[in-house]
PLY file of the C-alpha trace (Angstrom):
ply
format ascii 1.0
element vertex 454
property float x
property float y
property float z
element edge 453
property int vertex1
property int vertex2
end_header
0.00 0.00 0.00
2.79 2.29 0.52
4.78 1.53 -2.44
1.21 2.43 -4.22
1.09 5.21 -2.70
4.19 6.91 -3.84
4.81 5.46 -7.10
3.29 5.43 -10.48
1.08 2.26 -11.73
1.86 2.93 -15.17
5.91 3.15 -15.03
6.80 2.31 -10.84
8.23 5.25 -11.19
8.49 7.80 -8.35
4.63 9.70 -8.33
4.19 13.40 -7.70
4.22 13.00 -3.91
7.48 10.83 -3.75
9.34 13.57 -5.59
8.64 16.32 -3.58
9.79 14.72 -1.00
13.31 14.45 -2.54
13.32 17.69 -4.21
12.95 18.91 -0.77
15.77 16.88 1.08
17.72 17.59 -1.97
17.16 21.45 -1.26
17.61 20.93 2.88
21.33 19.59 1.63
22.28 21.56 -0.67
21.38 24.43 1.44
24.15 22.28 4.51
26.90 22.38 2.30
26.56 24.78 -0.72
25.77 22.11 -3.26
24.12 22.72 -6.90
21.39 20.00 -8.14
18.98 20.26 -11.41
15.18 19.48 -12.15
14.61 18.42 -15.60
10.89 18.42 -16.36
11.03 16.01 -20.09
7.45 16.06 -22.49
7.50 13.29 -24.86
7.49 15.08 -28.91
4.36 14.45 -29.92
2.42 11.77 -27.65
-0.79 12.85 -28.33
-0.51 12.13 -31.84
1.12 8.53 -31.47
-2.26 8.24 -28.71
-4.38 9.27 -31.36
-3.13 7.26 -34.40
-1.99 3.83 -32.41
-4.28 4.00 -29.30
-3.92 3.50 -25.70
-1.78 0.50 -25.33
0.57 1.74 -28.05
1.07 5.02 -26.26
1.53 3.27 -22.80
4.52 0.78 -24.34
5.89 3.99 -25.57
5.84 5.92 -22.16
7.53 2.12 -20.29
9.97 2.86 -22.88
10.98 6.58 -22.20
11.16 5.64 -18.88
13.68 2.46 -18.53
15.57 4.90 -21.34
15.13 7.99 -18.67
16.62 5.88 -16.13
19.63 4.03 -18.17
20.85 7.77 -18.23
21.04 8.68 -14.58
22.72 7.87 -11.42
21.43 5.56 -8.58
21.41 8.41 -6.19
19.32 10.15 -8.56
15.51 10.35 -9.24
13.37 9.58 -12.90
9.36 10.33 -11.82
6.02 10.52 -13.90
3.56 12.98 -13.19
1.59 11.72 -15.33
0.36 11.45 -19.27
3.98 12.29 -20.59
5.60 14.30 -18.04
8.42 12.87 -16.60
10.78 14.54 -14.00
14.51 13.81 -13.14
16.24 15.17 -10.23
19.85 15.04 -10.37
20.55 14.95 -6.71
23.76 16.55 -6.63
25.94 18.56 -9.82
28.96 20.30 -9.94
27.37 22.83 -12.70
24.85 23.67 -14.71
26.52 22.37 -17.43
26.32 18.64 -15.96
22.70 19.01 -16.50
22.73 19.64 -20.03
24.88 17.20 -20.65
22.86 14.69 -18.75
19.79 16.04 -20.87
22.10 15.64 -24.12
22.50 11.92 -23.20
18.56 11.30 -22.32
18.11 12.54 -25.91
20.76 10.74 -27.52
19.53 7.37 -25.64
16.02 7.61 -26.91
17.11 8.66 -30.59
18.96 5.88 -30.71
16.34 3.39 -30.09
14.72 3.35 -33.53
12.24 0.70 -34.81
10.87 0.48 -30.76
7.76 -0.60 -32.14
6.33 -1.48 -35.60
4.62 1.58 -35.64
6.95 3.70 -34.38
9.96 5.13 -36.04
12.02 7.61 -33.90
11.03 9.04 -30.28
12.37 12.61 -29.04
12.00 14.57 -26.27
12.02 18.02 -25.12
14.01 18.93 -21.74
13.73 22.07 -19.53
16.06 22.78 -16.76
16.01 24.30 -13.75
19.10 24.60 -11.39
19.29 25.40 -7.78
19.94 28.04 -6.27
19.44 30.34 -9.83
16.42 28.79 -11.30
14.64 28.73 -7.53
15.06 28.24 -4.07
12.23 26.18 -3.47
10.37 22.91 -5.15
7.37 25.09 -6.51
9.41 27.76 -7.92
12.38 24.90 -9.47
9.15 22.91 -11.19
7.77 26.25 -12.35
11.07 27.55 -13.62
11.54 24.42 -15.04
8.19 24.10 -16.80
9.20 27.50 -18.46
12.43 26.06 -19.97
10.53 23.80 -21.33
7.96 25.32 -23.23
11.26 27.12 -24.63
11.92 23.80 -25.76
9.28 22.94 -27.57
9.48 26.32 -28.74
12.64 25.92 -30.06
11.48 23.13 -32.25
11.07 20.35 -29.95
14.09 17.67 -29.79
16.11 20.15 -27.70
16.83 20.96 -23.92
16.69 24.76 -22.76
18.06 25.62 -19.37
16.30 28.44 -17.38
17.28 31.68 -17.64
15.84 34.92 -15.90
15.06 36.61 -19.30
12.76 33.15 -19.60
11.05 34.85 -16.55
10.23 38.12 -18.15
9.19 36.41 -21.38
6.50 33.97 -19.31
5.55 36.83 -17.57
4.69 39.04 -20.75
2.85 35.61 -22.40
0.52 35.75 -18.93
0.17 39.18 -19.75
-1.19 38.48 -23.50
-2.67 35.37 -22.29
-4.82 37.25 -20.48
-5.43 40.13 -22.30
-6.18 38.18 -25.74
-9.30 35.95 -23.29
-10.99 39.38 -23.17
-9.89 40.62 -26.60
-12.86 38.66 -28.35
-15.48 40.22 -26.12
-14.29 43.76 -26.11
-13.69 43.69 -30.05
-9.83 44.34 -30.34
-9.53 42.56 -33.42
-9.59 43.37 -36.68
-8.55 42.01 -39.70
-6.35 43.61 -42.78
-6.61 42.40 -46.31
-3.45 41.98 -48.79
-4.46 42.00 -52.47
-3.19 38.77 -54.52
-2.63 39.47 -57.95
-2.44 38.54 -61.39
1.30 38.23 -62.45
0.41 38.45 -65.69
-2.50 41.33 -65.73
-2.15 42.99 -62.68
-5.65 42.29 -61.48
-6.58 41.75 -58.15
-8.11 38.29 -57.94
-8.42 37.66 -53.90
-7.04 38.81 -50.90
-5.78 37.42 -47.81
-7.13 38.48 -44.18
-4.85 39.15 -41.80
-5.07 39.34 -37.94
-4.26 42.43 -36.18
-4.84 42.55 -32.26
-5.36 46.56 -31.05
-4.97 46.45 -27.38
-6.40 49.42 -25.46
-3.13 50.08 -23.54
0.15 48.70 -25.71
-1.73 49.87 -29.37
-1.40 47.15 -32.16
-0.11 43.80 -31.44
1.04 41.56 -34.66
0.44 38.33 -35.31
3.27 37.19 -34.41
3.91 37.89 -30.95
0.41 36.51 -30.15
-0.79 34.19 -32.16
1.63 31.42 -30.68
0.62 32.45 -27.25
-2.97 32.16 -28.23
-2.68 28.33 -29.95
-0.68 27.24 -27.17
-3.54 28.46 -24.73
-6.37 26.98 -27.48
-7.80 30.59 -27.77
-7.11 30.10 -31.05
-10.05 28.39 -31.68
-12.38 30.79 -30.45
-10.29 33.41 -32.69
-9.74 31.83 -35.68
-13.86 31.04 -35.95
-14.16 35.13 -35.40
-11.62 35.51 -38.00
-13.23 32.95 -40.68
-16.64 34.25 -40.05
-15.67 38.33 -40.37
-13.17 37.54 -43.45
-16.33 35.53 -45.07
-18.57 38.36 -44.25
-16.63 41.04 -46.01
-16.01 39.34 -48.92
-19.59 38.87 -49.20
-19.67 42.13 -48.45
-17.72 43.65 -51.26
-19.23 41.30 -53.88
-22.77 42.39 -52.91
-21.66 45.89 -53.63
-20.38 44.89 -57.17
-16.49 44.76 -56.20
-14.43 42.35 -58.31
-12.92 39.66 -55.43
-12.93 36.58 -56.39
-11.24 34.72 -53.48
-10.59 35.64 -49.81
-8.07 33.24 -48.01
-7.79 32.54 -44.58
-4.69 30.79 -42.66
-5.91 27.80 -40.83
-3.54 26.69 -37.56
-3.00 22.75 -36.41
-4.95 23.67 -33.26
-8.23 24.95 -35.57
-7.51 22.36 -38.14
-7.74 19.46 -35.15
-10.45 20.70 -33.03
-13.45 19.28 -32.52
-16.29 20.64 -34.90
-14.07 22.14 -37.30
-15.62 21.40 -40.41
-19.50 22.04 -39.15
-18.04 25.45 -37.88
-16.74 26.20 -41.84
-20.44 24.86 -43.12
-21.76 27.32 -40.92
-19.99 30.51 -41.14
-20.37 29.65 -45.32
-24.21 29.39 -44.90
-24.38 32.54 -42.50
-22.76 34.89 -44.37
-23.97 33.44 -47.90
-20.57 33.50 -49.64
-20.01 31.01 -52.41
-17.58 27.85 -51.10
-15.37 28.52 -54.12
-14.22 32.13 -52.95
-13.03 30.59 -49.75
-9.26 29.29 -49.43
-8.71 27.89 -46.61
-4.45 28.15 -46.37
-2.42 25.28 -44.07
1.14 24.43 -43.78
2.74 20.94 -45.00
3.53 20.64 -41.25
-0.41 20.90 -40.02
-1.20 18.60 -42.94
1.51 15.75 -42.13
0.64 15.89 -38.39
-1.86 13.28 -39.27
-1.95 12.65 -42.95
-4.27 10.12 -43.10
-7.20 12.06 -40.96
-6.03 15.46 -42.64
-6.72 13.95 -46.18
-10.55 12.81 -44.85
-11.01 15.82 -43.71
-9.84 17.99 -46.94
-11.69 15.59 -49.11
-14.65 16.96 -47.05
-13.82 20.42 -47.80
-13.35 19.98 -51.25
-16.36 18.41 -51.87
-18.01 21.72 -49.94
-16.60 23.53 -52.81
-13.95 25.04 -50.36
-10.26 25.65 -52.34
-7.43 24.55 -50.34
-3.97 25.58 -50.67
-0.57 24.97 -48.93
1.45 27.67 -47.95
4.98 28.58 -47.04
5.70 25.61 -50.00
9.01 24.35 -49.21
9.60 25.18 -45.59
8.01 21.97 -44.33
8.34 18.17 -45.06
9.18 18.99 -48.70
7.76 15.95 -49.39
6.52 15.52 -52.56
3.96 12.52 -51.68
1.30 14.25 -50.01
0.40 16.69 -53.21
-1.19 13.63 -54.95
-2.82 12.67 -51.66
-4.61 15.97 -50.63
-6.84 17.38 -53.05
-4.43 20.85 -52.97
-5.88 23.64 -55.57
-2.72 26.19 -54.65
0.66 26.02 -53.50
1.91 29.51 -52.33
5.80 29.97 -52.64
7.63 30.81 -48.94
8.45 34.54 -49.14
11.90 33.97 -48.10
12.58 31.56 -51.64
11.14 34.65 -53.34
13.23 37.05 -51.85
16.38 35.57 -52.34
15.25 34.57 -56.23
16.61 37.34 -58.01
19.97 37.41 -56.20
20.67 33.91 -55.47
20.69 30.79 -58.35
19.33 27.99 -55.25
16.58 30.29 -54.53
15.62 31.28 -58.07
15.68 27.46 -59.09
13.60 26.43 -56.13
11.08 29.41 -57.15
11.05 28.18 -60.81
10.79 24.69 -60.34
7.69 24.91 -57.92
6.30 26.98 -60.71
6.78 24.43 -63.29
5.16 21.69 -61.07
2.36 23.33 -59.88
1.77 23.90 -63.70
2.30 20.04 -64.32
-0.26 18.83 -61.13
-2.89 21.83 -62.36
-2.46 23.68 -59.51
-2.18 27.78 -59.11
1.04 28.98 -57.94
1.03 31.92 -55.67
4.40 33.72 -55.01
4.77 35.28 -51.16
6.13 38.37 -50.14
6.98 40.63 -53.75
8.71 43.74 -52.69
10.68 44.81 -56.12
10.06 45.40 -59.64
12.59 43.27 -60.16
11.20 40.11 -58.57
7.55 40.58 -60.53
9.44 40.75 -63.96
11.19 36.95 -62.94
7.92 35.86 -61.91
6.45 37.22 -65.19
9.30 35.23 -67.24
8.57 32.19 -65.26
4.91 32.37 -66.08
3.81 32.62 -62.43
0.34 33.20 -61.91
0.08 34.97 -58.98
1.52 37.09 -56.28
1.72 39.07 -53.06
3.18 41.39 -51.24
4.48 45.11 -50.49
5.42 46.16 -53.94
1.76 45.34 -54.54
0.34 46.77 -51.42
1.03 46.74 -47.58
-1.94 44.86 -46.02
-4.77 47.23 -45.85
-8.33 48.09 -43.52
-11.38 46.29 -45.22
-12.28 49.99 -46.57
-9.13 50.59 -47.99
-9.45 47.75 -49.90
-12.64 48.00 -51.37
-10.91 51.65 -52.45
-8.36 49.19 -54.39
-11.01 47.65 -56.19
-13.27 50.09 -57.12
-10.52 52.45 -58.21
-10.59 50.87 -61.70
-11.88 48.20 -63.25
-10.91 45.19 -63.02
-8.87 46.09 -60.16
-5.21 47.08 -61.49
-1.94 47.28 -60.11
-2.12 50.93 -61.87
-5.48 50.74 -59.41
-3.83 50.33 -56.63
-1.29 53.10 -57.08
-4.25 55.30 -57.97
-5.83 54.18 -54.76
-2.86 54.80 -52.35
-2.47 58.36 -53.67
-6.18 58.54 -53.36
-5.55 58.50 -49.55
-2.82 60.55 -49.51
0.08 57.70 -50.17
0.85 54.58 -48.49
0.67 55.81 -44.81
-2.82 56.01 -45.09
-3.56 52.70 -46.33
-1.18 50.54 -44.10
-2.53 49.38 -41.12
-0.15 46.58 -40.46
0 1
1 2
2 3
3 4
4 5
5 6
6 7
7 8
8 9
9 10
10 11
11 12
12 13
13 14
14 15
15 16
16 17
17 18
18 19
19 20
20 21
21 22
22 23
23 24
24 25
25 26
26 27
27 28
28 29
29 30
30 31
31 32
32 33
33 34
34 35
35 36
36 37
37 38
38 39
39 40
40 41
41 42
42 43
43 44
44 45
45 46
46 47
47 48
48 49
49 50
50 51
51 52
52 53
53 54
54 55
55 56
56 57
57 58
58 59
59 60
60 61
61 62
62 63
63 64
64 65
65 66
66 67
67 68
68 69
69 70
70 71
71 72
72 73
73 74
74 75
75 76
76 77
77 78
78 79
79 80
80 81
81 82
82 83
83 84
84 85
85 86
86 87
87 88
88 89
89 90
90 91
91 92
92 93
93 94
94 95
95 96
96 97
97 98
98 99
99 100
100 101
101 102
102 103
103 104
104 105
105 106
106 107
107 108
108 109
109 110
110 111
111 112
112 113
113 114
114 115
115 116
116 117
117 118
118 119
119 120
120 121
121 122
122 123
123 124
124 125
125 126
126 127
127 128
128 129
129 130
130 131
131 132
132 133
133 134
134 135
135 136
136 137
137 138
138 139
139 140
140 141
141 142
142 143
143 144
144 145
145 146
146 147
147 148
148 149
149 150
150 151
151 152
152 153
153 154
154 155
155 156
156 157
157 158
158 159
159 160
160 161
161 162
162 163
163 164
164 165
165 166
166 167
167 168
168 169
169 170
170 171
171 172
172 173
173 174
174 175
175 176
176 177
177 178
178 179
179 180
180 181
181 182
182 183
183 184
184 185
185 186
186 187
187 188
188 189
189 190
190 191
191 192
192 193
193 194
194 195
195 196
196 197
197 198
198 199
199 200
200 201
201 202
202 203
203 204
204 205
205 206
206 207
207 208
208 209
209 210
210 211
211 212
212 213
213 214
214 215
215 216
216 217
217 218
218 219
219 220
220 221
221 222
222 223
223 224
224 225
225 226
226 227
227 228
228 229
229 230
230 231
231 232
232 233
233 234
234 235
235 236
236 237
237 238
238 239
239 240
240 241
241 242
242 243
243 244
244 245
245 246
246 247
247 248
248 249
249 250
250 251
251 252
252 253
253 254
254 255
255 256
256 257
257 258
258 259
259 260
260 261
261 262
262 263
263 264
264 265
265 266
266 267
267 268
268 269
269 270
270 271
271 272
272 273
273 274
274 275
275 276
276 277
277 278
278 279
279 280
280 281
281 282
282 283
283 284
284 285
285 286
286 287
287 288
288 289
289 290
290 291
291 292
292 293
293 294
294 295
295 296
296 297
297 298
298 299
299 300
300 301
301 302
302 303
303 304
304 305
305 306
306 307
307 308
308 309
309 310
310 311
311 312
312 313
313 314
314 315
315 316
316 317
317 318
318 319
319 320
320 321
321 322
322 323
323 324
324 325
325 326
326 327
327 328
328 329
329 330
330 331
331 332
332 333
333 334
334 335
335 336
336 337
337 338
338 339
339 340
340 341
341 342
342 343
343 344
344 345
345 346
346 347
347 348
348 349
349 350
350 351
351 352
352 353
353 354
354 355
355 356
356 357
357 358
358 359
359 360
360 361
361 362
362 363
363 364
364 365
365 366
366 367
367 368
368 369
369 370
370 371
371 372
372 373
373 374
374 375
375 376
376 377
377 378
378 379
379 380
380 381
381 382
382 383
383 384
384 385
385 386
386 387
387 388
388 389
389 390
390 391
391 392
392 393
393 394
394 395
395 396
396 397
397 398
398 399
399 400
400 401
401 402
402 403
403 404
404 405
405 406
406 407
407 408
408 409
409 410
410 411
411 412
412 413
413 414
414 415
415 416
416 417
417 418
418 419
419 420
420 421
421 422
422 423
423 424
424 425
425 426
426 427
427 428
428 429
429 430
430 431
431 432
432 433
433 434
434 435
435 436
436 437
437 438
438 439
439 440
440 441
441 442
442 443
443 444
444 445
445 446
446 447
447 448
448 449
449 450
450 451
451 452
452 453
């Protein structure tokens, strides 16, 4: 009954209770005699997926394994616990420097990479590691696990397959995530958002055939936030759900919008996250918005990465077949960036690949990039699908795109992404919709000041 009591059923691994225990004795002597020890909180890369795809059992084998692996890598005087789903926590009892820690954490992560082919199912297994060192990451067991837990996320923000010991300017950056945390719960109900629209246009014509909305958070006390200091905050919290539904719904009703009004938009594309793209009522919540607002299926594009895709290929294929049979157009973007593998385009019914902004900025000055950009063109052309070219910013760059037949593009030398009325300017400045339009439009309002609200 005791042994129960302080280990875990799963593993017999040292439970929550059992470890606090030692953390604190640990603390009580290294406090006696001026001693450094480490708490490594480890996350296993990407359990819930192997959960979701292999089941229970399979994910259970798994954890057994990461933790006789855990424990190959440690001393006897030292302690490998599981809090529980795939938290694990090691204490190193007693180091000579922080540097033994990562080291140790090196080795966890070397042990488990090693041990390929565990299962039939499973390939590879990696781990993140944070690190938290006494005294300097905490003198006491909630503020070493907290500290710890911080590293961590830095981790798997980092890329995952890493270890990241805890450092004070970790502190201040957890403490301004609270801070948007908190503020972007409220920022729904007190209508801070808003979104921008970039124009996407013809290579060839210079029309404007879509646009893309873009999130912009403007927060009552800091003024506007960009994307991308919150929207990882807000899909590691899941408020991105709750978001990207507001964002699909008002980017559906202004196109609607502007087409009841005559404008000439064919398209308006949205950025889908993994989080939206795996929760729970995702595709009703796109039948509905599309049936609210009235707008046609085939002017949405719903935009995802090759990494959201490949997270689960097999359930993100059923579930883009679903789409596409909506009438919704689905295209990949940042092409390149990801797996770069070439398999999935015949698997997922994929309408548009849009070329990674930084392969089009490096096109006209580098021969790698400039290949890459001309050989995504040329297979797009070859599977029938539109090729959409990120992040324009010269003259220079449109006339290679115009040599290499590209259909479409984005960016600043076009226009700066622009308030839902200065974009309906864009479009009604000339018919079709011009790139001469859009110059006509900017100086409308007084140059591009006035129409960037990025």
């Amino acid at each position: 009954m005791s042994h129960l009591a302080l280990h875990d059923a799963l593993t017999d691994l040292p439970n929550r209770n059992l470890l606090n225990d030692r953390v604190n004795q640990a603390i009580a002597l290294a406090r006696r005699h001026n001693k450094q020890f480490a708490v490594l909180f480890v996350d296993v890369d990407r359990f819930k997926l192997v959960n979701d795809t292999f089941g229970h059992t399979t994910g259970d084998q798994l954890l057994r394994f990461v933790a006789d692996r855990l424990l190959s890598c440690v001393r006897g005087t030292d302690t490998v616990s599981r809090l529980g789903g795939d938290e694990f926590v090691v204490l190193l009892s007693e180091i000579e420097q922080a540097r033994d820690a990562v080291v140790i954490a090196d080795k966890m992560r070397a042990s488990l990479a090693a041990s390929s082919n565990i299962m039939p199912q499973i390939t590879d297994v990696s781990i993140s590691i944070g690190i938290s060192v006494y005294p300097y990451g905490g003198l006491d067991a909630d503020t070493l696990f907290k500290n710890a837990d911080i590293a961590l996320y830095h981790a798997k923000e980092s890329g995952r397959n890493n270890s990241q010991c805890f450092t004070q300017d970790m502190n201040h950056r957890a403490v301004e995530q609270r801070s948007l945390e908190t503020g972007l719960r409220c920022a729904l109900e007190r209508r801070e958002f808003a979104l921008n629209y970039q124009p996407r246009v013809s290579v060839a014509t210079g029309v404007i055939i879509g646009a893309e909305a873009l999130l912009r958070w403007h927060h009552p006390v800091r003024g506007t936030i960009l994307p991308g200091l919150f929207i990882p905050i807000a899909e590691e919290s899941r408020l991105i759900v709750p978001i990207g539904r507001w964002v699909l719904r008002e980017a559906c009703r202004q196109a609607q919008a502007w087409r009841g009004r005559g404008l000439p938009i064919n398209q308006i594309a949205v950025n889908i996250s993994a989080v939206e793209f795996q929760a729970k009522g995702f595709l009703d919540n796109v039948m509905a918005t599309l049936k609210d607002t009235g707008l046609d299926p085939h002017c949405l594009e719903l935009e995802l990465t090759e990494s959201v895709l490949m997270e689960d290929a097999e359930s993100s294929a059923s579930l883009l077949n679903k789409l596409k049979a909506m009438g919704v157009q689905l295209a990949i973007d940042d092409f390149g960036t990801g797996y770069s593998s070439l398999s999935y385009l015949s698997q997922f019914p994929i309408d548009t690949l849009k070329i990674d902004q930084s392969f089009v900025r490096k096109m006209t000055s580098d021969s790698g990039g400039a290949t890459i950009v001309s050989t995504v063109i040329n297979m797009g052309k070859s599977l029938k699908q539109r090729v959409v070219a990120e992040g324009v910013e010269t003259a220079e760059q449109l006339a290679f795109l115009q040599l290499q037949n590209c259909e479409e593009a984005q960016g600043y030398h076009f226009s700066e992404p622009v308030s839902a009325d200065a974009f309906a300017t864009m479009l009604g400045a000339g018919a079709p919709g011009s790139v001469t339009s859009i110059a006509r439009a900017k100086a409308r309002s007084g140059g591009n000041g006035a129409l960037a609200m990025g």
